[in-house]
Wavefront OBJ file of the C-alpha trace (Angstrom):
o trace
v 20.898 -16.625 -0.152
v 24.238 -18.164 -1.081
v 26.713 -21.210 0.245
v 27.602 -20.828 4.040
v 30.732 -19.735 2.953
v 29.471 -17.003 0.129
v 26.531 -15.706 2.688
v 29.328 -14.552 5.137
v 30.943 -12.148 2.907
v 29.873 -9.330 3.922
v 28.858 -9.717 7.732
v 31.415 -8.846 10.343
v 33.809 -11.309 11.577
v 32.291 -11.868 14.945
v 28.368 -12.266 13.522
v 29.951 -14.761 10.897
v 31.660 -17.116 13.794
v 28.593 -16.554 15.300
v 26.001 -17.890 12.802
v 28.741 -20.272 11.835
v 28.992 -21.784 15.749
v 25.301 -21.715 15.943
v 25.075 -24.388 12.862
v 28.141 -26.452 14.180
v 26.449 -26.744 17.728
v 22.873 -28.277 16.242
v 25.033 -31.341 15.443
v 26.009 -33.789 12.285
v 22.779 -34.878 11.385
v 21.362 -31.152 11.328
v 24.552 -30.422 8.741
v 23.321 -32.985 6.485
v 20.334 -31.499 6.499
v 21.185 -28.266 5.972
v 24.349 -28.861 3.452
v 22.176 -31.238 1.009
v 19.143 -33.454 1.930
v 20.924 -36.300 3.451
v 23.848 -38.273 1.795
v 23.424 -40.326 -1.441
v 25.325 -43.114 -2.680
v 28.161 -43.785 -4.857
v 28.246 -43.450 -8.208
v 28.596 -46.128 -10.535
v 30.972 -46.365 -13.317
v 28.914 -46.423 -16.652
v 30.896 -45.116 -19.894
v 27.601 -45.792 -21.928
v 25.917 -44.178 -19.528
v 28.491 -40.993 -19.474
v 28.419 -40.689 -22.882
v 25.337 -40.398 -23.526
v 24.572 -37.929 -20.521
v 27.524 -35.998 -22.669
v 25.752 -36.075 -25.933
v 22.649 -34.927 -24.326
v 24.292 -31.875 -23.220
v 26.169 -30.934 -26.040
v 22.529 -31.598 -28.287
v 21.017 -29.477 -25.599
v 23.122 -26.717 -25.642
v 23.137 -25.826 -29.787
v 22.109 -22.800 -30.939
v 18.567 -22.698 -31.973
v 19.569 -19.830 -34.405
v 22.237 -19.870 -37.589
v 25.170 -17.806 -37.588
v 27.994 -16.922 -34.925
v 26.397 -17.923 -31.619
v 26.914 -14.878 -29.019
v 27.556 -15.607 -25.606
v 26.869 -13.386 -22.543
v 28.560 -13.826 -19.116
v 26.479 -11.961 -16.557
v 27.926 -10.614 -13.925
v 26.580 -8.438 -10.767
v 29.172 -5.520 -9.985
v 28.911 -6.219 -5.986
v 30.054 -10.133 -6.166
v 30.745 -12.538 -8.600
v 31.846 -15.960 -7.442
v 35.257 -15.512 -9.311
v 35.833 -18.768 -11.041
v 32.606 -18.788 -12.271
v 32.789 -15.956 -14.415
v 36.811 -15.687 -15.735
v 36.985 -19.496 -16.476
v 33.893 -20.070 -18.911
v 35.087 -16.330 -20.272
v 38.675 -17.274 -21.064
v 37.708 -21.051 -22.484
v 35.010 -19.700 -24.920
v 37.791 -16.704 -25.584
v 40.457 -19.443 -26.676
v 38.425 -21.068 -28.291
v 37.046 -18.899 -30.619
v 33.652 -20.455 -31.354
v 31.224 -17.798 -30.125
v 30.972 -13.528 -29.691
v 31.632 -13.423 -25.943
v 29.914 -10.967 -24.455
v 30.937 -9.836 -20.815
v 28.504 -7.863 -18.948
v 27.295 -6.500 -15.925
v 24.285 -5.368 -14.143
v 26.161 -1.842 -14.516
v 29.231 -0.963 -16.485
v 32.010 -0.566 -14.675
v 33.849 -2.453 -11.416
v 32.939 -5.759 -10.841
v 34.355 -7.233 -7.991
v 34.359 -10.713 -7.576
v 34.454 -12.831 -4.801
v 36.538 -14.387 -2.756
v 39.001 -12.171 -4.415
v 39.874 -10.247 -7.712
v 37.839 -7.367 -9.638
v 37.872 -6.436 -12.657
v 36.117 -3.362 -15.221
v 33.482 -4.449 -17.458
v 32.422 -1.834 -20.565
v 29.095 -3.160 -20.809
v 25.745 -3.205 -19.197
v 22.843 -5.237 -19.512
v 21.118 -2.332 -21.024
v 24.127 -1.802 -23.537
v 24.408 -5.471 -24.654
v 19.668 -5.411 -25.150
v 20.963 -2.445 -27.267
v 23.665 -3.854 -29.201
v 21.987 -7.217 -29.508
v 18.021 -6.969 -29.659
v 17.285 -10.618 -30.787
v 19.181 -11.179 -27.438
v 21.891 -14.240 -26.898
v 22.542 -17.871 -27.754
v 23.736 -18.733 -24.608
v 23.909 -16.982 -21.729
v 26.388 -18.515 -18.411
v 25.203 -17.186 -15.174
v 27.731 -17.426 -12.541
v 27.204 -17.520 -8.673
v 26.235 -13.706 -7.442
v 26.291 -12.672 -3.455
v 22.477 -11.729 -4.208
v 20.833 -14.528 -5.776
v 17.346 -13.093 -6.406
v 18.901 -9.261 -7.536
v 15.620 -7.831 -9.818
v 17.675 -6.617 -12.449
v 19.284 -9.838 -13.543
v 16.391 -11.781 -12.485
v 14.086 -10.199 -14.853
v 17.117 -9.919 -17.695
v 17.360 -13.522 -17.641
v 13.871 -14.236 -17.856
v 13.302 -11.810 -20.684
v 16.759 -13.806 -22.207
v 15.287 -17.070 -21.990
v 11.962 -15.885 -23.220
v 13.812 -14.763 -26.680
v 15.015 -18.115 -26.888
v 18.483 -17.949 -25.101
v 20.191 -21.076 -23.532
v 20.509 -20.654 -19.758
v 23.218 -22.144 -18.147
v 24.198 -21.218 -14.243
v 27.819 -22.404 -13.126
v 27.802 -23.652 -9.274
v 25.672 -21.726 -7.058
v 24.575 -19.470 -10.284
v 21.757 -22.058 -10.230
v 20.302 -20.293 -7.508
v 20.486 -17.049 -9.237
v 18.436 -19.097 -12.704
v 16.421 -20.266 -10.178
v 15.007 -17.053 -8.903
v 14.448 -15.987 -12.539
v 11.733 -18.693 -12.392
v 13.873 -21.001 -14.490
v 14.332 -24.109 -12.411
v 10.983 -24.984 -11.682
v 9.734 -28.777 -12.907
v 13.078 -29.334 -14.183
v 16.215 -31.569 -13.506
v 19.369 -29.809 -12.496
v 22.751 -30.171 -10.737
v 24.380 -27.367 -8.497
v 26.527 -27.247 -5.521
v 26.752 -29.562 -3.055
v 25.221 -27.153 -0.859
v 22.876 -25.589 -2.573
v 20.381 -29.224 -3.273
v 18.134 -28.636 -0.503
v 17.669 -25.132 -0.876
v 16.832 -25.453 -4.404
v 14.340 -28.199 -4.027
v 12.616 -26.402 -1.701
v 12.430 -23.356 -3.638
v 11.091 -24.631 -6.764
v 8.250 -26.690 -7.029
v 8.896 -30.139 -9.430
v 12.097 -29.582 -9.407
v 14.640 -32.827 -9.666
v 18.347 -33.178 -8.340
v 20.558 -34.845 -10.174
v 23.532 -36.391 -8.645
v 26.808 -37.881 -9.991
v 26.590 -35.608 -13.012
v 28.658 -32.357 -13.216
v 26.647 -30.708 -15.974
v 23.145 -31.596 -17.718
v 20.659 -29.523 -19.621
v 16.822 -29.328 -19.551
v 14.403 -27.476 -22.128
v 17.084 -24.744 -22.641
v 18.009 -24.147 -18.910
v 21.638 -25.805 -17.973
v 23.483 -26.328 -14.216
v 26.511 -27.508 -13.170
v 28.172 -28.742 -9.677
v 30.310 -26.905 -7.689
v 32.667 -24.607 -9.158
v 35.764 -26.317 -10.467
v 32.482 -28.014 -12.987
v 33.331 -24.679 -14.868
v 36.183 -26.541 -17.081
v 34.546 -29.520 -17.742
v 31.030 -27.526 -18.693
v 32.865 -25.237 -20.878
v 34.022 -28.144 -23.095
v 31.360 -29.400 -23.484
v 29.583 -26.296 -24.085
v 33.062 -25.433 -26.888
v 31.769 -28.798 -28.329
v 28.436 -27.694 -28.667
v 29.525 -24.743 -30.498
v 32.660 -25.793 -32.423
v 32.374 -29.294 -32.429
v 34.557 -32.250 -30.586
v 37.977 -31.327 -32.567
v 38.220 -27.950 -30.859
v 37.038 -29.315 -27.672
v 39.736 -31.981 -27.644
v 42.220 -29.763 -28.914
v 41.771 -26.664 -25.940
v 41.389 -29.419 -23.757
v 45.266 -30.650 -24.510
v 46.099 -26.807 -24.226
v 44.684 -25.834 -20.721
v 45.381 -29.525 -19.391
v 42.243 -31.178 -18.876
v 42.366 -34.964 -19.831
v 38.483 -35.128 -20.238
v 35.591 -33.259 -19.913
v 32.814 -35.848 -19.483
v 29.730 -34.965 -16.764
v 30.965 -38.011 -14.689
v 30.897 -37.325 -11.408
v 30.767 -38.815 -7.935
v 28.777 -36.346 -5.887
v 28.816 -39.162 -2.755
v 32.111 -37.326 -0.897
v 30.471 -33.462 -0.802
v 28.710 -32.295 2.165
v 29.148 -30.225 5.730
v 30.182 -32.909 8.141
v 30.396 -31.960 11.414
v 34.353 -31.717 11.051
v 33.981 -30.164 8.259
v 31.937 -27.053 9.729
v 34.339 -27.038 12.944
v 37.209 -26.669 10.699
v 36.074 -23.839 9.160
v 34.868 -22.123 11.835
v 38.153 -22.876 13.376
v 39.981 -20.459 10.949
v 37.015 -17.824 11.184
v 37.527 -17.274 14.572
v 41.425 -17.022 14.356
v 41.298 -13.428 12.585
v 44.167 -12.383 13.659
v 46.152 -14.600 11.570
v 44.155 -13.627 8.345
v 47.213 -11.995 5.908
v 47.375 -10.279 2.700
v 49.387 -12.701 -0.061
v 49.646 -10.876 -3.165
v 49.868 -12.122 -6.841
v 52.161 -10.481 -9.515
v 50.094 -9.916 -12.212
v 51.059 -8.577 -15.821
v 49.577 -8.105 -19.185
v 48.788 -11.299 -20.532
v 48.055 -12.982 -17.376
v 46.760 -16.406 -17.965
v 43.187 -15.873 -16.385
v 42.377 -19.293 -15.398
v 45.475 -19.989 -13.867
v 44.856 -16.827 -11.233
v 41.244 -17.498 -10.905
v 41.936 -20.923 -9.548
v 44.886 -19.825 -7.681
v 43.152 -17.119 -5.996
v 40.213 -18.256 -5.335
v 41.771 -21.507 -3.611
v 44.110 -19.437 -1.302
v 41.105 -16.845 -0.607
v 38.834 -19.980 0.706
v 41.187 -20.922 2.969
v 39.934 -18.938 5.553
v 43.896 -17.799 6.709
v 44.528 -15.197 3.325
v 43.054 -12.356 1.476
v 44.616 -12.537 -2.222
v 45.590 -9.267 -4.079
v 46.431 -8.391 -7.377
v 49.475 -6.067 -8.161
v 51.453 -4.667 -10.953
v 53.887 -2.242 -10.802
v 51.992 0.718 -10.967
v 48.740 0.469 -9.745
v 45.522 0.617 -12.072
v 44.601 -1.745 -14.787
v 46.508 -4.899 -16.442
v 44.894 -6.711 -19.876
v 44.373 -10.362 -18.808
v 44.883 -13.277 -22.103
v 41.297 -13.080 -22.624
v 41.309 -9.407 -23.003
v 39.424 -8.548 -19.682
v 40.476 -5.596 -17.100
v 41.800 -6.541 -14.155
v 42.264 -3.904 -11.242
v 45.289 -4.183 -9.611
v 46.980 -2.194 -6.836
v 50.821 -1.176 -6.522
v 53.835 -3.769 -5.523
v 54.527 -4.122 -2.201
v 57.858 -5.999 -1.599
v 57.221 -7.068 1.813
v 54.649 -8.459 1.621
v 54.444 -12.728 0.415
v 53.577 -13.829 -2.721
v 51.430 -16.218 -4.789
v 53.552 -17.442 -7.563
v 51.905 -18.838 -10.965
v 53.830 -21.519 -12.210
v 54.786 -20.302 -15.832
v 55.633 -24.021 -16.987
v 52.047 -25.491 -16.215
v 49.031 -25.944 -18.445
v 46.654 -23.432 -16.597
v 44.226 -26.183 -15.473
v 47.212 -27.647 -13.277
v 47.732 -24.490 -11.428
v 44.642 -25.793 -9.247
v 46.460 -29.183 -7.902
v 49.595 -26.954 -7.446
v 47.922 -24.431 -5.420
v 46.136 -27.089 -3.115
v 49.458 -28.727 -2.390
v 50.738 -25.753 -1.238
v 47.796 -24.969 1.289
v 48.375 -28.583 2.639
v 52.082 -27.637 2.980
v 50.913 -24.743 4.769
v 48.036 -24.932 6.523
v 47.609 -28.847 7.014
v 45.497 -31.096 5.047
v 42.642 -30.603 6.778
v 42.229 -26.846 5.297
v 43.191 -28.193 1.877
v 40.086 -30.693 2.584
v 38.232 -27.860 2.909
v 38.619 -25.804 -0.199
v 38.633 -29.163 -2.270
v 34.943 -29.031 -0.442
v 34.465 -25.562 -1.017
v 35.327 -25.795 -4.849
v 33.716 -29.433 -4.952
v 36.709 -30.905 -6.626
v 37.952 -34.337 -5.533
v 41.206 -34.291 -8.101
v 43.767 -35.327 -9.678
v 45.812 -34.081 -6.711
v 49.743 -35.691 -5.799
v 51.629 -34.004 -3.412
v 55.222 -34.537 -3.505
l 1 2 3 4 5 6 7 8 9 10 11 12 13 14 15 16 17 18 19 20 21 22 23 24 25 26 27 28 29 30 31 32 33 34 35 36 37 38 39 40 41 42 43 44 45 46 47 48 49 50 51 52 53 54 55 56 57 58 59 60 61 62 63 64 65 66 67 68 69 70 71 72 73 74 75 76 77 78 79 80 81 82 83 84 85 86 87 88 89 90 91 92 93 94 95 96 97 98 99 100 101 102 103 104 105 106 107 108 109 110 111 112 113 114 115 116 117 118 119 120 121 122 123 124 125 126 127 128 129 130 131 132 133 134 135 136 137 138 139 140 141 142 143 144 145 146 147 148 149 150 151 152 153 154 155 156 157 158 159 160 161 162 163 164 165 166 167 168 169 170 171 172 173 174 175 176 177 178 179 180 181 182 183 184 185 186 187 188 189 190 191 192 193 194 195 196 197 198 199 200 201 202 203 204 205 206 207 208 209 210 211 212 213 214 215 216 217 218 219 220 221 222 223 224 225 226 227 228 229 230 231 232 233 234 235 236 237 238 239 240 241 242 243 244 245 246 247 248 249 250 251 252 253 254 255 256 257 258 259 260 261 262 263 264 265 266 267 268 269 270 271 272 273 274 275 276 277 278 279 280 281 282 283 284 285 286 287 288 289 290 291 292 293 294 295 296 297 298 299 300 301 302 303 304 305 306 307 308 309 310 311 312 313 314 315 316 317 318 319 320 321 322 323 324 325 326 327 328 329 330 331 332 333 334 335 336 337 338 339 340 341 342 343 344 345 346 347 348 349 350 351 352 353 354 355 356 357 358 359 360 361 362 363 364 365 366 367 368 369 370 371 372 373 374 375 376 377 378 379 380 381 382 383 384 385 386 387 388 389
């Protein structure tokens, strides 16, 4: 099973504002419950501590074999959380430390979710073909089916050839039905800790740290973790120069696993706010984004997938001409034809991609209130930079 908000996808609107009414009416303490295993306290501010935690991940995460690490991103064709999988793809791209290795359960359309698809030439089979030994590292992003066999049993076999495991967000779940979470320490989304505990026996949350490793198998917290991870994982494989320098690029000040995991959970408020703009259907609306060859791909993943979790917008891709566009990193995305009445999502050309986020979220709050941009902050577990002018 996924997030509340992933395991919705694909029901009909009225069965999701049911299920979703259901959980507000059994009250705030029954949220905590479900949303994480109570609260937990602040985190304390320990730059010995953090760097350390840091070092431990970046030791972790080393190759165990010489030569030109290669890195697969899995990816299941019918939903792939969408910041997940083109963020740690377009960092390792830039950076140019590692054979990136896209692939799906099938070759082919992959759409992603909550908006975005793109074409993938290569299937699990093809990349066991093309690379026998199997990978260095393998990311796992979150997947509307957590426990689908094919991956489950891919990763396992990856792991067993000696293959770094790390799952992005709610991809823990999907290592964790591979049988790779059990009796170890791990991170994950905020909503996601009780589930996860339950599921595997010996099993140890961690909070207040976005990323840590454990014998080879790697988590993160919530999805906008994905940047921070990634440099650290660029680190690993290229050491802290190249880190550091893509860092200054994309606009991300620091990458350290700090991180206070205190103000993420389903409050009460929280869970009637959402369910709020579930019911109001009627006001969902397509917004489109503009997208060209050369598209920046983590400044539309983080675009789209914030205006998509608002609850109010489906986000589309378009180019003139419908079909295919070549994003930086080199992937496929599937677009559809311009439609000039319809409104647009506009990528800032001027920012460092990683801003685009902040941007996006100001304009939700201008928009729809700050109580949706709450929300996807929630939703995307990110607590800022954010300044509003």
């Amino acid at each position: 099973m996924k997030p509340m908000f992933y395991q919705f996808a694909g029901a009909s609107m009225w069965r999701r504002v049911g299920r979703l009414a259901a959980v507000v009416a059994i009250g705030g303490a029954g949220l905590a419950a479900c949303g994480g295993a109570g609260p937990l306290p602040p985190a304390l501010a320990d730059p010995a501590l953090r760097e350390q935690q840091r070092q431990a991940f970046v030791d972790a995460m080393k190759p165990a074999r010489a030569g030109r690490p290669v890195v697969a991103i899995v990816a299941l064709n019918e939903g792939t959380e969408v910041t997940d999988f083109l963020l740690p793809h377009a960092l390792l791209q830039r950076a140019g430390v590692a054979d990136v290795q896209p692939v799906a359960v099938q070759r082919g359309r992959v759409q992603l979710t909550p908006a975005l698809a793109v074409d993938l030439p290569q299937s699990l089979a093809d990349f066991d073909r093309a690379h026998p030994r199997g990978a260095d590292i393998v990311i796992v992003p979150a997947m509307v089916q957590d426990d689908h066999p094919a991956v489950s049993a891919w990763l396992k076999r990856q792991a067993g050839q000696g293959a770094r495991i790390l799952g992005i967000c709610s991809g823990a779940r999907v290592v964790g039905q591979a049988g790779l979470l059990d009796g170890r320490r791990f991170a994950g989304h905020w909503f996601d800790r009780s589930t996860l505990l339950r599921r595997h026996a010996g099993a140890v949350h961690v909070p207040h740290q976005r990323y840590l490793a454990d014998r080879g198998v790697a988590t993160t917290t919530g999805i906008t973790a994905s940047l921070p991870a990634m440099l650290a994982l660029v680190e690993a494989l290229g050491g802290r120069e190249r880190a550091s320098a893509l860092a200054a690029e994309i606009g991300v000040p620091d990458w350290a696993p700090e991180h206070d995991s205190a103000p993420f959970g389903l409050t009460l408020p929280r869970a009637a706010s959402y369910l709020a703009a579930k019911a109001a259907f009627w006001r969902h609306q397509r917004q489109l984004v503009d997208v060209r060859d050369g598209a920046d791909d983590i400044a539309l993943a983080l675009a789209a997938d914030a205006w998509s979790r608002t609850g109010h917008v489906q986000v589309n891709a378009v180019a003139e001409g419908a079909g295919r566009v070549r994003l930086a990193s080199g992937l496929a995305l599937q677009v559809g034809g311009a439609d000039a009445g319809l409104p647009r999502i506009v990528l800032a050309p001027g920012l460092k991609p990683a801003a685009q986020l902040d941007r996006t979220l100001c304009e939700i709050d201008s928009r729809f209130g700050a109580a949706r941009r709450q929300w996807v902050m929630q939703e995307m577990e990110y607590a800022g930079p954010l300044a509003c002018g």
